[in-house]
C-alpha positions in Angstrom: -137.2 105.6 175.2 -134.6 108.0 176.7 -133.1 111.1 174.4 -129.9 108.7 174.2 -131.8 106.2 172.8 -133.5 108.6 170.2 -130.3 110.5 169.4 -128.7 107.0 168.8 -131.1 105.7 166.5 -132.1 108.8 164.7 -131.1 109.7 160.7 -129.5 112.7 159.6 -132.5 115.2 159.2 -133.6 114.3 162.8 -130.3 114.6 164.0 -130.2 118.3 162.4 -133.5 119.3 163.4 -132.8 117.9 167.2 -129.4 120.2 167.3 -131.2 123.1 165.6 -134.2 123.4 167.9 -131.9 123.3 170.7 -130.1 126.6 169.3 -133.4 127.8 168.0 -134.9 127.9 171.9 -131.2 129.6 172.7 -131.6 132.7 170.6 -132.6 135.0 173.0 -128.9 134.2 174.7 -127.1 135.4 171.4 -129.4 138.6 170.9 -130.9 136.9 167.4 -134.2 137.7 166.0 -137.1 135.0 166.1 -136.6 134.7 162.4 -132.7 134.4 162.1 -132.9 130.0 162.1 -135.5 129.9 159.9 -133.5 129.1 156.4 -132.1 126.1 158.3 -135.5 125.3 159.2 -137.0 125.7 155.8 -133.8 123.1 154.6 -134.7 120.4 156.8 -138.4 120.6 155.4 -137.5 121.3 151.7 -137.2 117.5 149.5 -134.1 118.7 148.3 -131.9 116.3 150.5 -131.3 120.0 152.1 -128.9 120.4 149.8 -128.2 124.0 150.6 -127.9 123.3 154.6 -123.8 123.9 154.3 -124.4 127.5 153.3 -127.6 128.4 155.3 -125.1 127.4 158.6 -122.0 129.5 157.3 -124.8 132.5 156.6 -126.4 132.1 160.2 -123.0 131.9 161.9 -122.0 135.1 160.1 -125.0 136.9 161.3 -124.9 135.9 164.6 -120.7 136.3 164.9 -120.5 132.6 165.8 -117.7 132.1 163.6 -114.7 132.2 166.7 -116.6 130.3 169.6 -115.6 127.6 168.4 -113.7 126.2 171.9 -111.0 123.4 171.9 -112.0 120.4 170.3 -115.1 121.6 168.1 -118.4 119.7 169.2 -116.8 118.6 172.3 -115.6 122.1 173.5 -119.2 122.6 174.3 -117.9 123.3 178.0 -118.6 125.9 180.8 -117.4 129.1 180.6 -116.8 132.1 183.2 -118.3 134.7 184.9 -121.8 135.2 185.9 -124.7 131.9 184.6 -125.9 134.6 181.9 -122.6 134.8 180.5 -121.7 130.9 180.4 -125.4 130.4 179.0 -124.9 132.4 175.9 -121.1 130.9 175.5 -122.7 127.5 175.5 -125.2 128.8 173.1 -122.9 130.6 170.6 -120.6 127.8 170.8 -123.8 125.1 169.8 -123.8 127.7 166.8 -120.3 127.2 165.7 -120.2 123.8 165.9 -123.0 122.8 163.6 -121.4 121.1 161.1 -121.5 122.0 157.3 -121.1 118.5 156.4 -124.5 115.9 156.7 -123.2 113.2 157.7 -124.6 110.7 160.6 -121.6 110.6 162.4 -120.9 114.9 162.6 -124.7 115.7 162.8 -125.1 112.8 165.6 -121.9 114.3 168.0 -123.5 117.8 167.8 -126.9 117.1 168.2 -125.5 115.1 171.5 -124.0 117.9 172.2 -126.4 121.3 171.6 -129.1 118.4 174.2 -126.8 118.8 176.7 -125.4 122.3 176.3 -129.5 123.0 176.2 -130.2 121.5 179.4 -127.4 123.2 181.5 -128.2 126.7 180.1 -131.8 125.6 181.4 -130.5 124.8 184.8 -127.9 127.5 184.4 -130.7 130.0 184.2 -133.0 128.0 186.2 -135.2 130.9 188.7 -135.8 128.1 191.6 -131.8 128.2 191.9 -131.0 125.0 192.9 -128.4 124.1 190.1 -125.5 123.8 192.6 -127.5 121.5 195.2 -128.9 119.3 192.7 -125.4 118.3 190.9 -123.9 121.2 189.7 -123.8 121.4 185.7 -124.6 117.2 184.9 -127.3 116.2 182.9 -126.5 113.0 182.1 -129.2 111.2 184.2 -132.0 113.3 182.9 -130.7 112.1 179.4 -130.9 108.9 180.4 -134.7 108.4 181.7 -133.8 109.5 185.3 -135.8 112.4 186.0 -136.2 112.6 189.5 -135.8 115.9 191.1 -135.8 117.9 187.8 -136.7 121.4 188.0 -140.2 122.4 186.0 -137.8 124.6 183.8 -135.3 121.9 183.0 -138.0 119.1 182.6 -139.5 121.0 180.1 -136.4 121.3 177.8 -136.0 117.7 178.4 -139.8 117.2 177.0 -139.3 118.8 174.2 -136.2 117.6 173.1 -137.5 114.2 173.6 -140.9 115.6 171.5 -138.4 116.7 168.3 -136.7 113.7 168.0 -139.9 111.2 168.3 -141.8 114.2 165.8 -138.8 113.7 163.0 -138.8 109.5 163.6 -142.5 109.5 162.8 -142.8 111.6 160.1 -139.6 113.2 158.7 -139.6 115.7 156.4 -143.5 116.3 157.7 -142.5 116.5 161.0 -140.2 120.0 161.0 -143.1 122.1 160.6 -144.2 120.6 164.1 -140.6 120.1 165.6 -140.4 123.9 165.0 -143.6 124.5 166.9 -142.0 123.0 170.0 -139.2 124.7 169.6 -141.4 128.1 169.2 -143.0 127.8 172.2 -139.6 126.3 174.2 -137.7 129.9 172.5 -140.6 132.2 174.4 -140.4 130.4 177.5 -136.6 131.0 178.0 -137.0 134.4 177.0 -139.1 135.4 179.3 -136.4 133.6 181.7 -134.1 135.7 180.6 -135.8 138.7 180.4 -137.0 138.2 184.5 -133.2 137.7 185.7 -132.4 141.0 183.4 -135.0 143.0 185.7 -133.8 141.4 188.9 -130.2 142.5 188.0 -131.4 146.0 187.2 -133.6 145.8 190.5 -130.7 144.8 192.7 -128.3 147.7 191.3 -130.8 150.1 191.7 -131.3 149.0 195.5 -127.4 149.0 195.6 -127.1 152.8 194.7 -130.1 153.9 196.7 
């Protein structure tokens, strides 16, 4: 099944915990601690119908000053930004922040969970090392989405694993699969910061070479 098909037929918590691990792999773009997601985490596992999710999101977005991102057209301004691929990667990611909707309803948890997977994937192709975002389509990840995967980069096929992973982890087991879905996302967070962190040294390498 592709992640349109599993986005389209999952429930609310899935739909939360598929936007959330999305941001939760993005930290490192917004200069959060590993730790700073996990009340919205620990709502999605709690039997409380998450009751306290509204809250936990205003708190979060207060933390991380997510609270003016918010781009034209909420959700939907999930769009590129300027500047260098570091900055329009942690735009896209600040901006999946302050669109996460307070309410918990299908319809508002299913348009930004659609659209924190695809702001996901093009800060993985933004900040893709082989480089090849340009050549291979520019900033569209529709067909990836979709099922067609040909030609993926290793970086960008993993994101598209995982989110894949989340979604199938919360249809199978719900509340018992966060614990899980936040594994994956553990493990997809280190990944990209290390990403990160290699294109910080390169900058710092290439202005070094500039001045000497």
């Amino acid at each position: 099944m592709s992640l349109v098909e599993l986005i389209a037929q999952a429930d609310e918590r899935g739909l939360a915990a598929s936007g959330l691990a999305c941001l939760d792999r993005c930290i490192p773009l917004l200069g959060g601690d590993d730790e700073v997601l996990r009340p919205l985490w620990a709502s999605l596992a709690g039997g409380d119908a998450w009751a306290d999710w509204e809250e936990r999101v205003t708190k979060v977005r207060g933390e991380l000053g997510a609270g003016d991102a918010w781009g034209e057209g909420g959700a939907a301004g999930l769009g590129p930004g300027g500047g260098s691929a570091e900055d329009e990667a942690a735009l896209l990611a600040r901006r999946m922040l302050a669109a996460a909707p307070g309410e918990r309803s299908a319809r508002a948890l299913r348009e930004w969970a659609d659209a924190c997977s695809v702001a996901a994937l093009r800060i993985h192709r933004l900040l893709d090392p082989v480089g090849k975002a340009s050549e291979e389509g520019g900033s569209s990840v529709t067909a990836p989405r979709e099922g067609r995967t040909e030609g993926m980069s290793p970086l960008v096929a993993a994101e598209l694993r995982r989110q894949v992973t989340v979604l199938e982890l919360l249809a199978g087991h719900g509340a018992n699969g966060v614990r899980q879905a936040l594994d994956v996302s553990t493990e997809g967070r280190r990944v990209l910061r290390a990403v990160v962190s290699r294109r910080a040294r390169g900058v710092e390498l290439r202005s070094v070479s500039r001045e000497a």
